[in-house]
N, C-alpha and C positions, 0 to 999 in steps of 0.2 A: 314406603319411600326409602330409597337407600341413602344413609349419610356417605357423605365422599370425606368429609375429615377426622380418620380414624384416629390421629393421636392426638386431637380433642376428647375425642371420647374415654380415650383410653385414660388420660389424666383426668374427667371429672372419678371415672371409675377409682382411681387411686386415691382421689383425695376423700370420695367416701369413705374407700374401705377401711382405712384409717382413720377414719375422724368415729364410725361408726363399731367397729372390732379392733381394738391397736394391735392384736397381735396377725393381723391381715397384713401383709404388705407386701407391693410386687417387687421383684429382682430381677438383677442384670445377668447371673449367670448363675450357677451350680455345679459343682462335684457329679451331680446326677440328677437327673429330673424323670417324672412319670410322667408318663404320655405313652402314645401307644408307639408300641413294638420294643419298650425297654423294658423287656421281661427282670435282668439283672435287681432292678428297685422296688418288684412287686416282690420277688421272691426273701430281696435283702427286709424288708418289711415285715414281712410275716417271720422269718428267721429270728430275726429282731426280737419279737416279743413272745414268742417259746422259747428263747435262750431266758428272756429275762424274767418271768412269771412259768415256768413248767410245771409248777403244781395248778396254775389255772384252769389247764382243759386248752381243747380245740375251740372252741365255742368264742370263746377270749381273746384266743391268738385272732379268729378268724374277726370277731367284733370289733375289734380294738384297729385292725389294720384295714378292715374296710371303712370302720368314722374316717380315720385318716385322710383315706384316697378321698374322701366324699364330701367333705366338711365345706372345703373351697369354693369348689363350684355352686353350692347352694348359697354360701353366701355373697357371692359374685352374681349369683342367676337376682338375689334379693334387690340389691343393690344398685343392678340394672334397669329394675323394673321401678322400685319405689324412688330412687335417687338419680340415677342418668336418665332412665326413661326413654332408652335404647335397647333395642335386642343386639348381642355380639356373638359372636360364633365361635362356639365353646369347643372347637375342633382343633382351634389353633389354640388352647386352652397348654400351656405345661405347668407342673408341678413340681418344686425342688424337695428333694428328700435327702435326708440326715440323722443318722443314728436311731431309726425306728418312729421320725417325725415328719411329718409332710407339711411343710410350710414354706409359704412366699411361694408366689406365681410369676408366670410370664406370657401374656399372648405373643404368639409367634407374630414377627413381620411381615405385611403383605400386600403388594399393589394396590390388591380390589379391594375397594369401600364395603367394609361388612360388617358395619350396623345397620342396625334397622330402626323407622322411627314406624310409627302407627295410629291411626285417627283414635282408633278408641283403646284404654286402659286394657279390656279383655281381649284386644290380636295382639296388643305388646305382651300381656301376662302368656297367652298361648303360642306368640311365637318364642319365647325365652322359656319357656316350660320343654319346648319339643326340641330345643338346641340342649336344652341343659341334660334331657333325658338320655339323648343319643350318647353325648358324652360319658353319661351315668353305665348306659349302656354296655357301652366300647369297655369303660373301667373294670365293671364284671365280668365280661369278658376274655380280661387280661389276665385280672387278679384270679378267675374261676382255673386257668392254666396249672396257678400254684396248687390252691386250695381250692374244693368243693363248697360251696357257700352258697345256698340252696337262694332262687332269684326273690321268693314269697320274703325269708327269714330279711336279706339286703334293703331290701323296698318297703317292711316295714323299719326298717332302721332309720331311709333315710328319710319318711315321714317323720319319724321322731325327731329327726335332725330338723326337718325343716323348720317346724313348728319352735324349738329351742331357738333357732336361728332368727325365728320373725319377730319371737318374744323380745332376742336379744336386744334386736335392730328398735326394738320400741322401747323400750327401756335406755338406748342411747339416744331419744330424740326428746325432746324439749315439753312435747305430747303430753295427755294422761291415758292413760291405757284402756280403750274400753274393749271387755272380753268378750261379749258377743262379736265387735266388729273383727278380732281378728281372727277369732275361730271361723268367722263366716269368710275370709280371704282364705284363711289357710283350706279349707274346705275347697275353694276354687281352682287351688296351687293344686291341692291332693288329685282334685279330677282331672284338670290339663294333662299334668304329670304322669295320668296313668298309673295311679298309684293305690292300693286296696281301700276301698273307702270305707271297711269296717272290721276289724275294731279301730279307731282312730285315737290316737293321742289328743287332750283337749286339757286346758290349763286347770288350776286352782293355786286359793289362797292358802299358804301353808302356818304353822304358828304363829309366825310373827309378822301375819299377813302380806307377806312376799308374794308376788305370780309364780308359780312357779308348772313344769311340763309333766304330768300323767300321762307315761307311757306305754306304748306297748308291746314294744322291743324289751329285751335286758342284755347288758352288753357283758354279763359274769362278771365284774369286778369285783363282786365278795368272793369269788372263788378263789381270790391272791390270799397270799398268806396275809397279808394287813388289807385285805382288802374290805371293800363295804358297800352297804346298798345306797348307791344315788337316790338323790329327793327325785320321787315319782316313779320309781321303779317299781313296778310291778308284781315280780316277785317275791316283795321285802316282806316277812310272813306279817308282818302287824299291818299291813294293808290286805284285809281278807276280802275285802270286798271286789279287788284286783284281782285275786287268786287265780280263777278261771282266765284272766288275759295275760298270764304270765308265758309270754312268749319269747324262745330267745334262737 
């Protein structure tokens, strides 16, 4: 069913994204926005962070500014599903960038009613998985113009993201966390998604028994000159049992 009142939707969408990420929030305008055909801000992007880390590698520039582009929509796609419970059409999706940051959104304005409402939980999950994708899509496709960023290395990254993102979005709600139920969502998000379903990113308790994300991406951050291994990074050699999934 199609909703006809999109800027209802659009503001429950804001008042989540914000109540559930504070550093989510949508805007009115930008210096520059990503979306497609603004080659200018994918390339100013990646410039960005081989100016500012050049001892990092490609690996780095290229990880660093693909979370960027990707961060958003995933938890926009989250957001929709567990909290509007609407699918929206991540086509009219733009992106404001600024100094090597991609933050604050804006759905473009438009006539036609393009949400979607749906009888059951798994065609909202699969229709907001297949709009989020195409968008995800389109981005590699942009960002692939600059920089070579191989599509396996991208998708599992944004797995890792995703799963961070779901953890986050639990961890903002009122809930207790239970860990089989959300590795069995994420699980569902990962097939929709069309996303490698093995090796997969799956939580753990870490010292101070915090949840925390086992992944199986590495974004190079220890390649900075101060740089360091993120909690659940794969490659961090005292997790040997990772070794073999150390992929980056």
């Amino acid at each position: 069913m199609t909703v006809d009142n999109d800027i209802k939707y659009n503001q429950l969408l804001q008042q989540f994204a914000v109540a559930a990420f504070e550093f989510l929030s949508p805007v009115e305008s930008a210096e520059q926005w990503v979306s497609k055909g603004t080659s200018q801000s994918f390339e100013q992007l990646y410039q960005f962070w081989q100016l500012q880390h050049p001892e990092a590698g490609k690996i780095y520039w290229q990880s660093r500014s693909w979370s960027m582009l990707a961060w958003q929509p995933i938890s926009l796609a989250l957001i929709a599903y567990y909290q509007v419970q609407a699918s929206p059409d991540f086509s009219r999706l733009k992106q404001r960038y600024h100094l090597g940051n991609v933050f604050g959104y804006q759905f473009e304005h438009s006539e036609k009613a393009l949400w979607q409402q749906f009888d059951t939980p798994s065609l909202l999950r699969k229709s907001i998985a297949q709009s989020l994708r195409r968008v995800l899509d389109q981005l590699l496709e942009d960002f692939s113009q600059v920089t070579r960023i191989s599509p396996s290395t991208a998708y599992r990254n944004i797995s890792d993201g995703l799963l961070d993102m779901m953890l986050r979005g639990a961890k903002a709600s009122s809930q207790s966390i239970q860990i089989e139920q959300l590795e069995h969502e994420f699980a569902h998000w990962v097939e929709d998604l069309g996303l490698p379903l093995q090796p997969r990113a799956h939580l753990f308790e870490d010292t101070a028994d915090e949840l925390q994300v086992a992944r199986v991406s590495c974004c190079m951050d220890y390649k900075k000159q101060q740089g360091r291994y993120c909690v659940g990074c794969p490659c961090e050699p005292n997790q040997k049992q990772n070794k073999k999934t150390c992929i980056s």
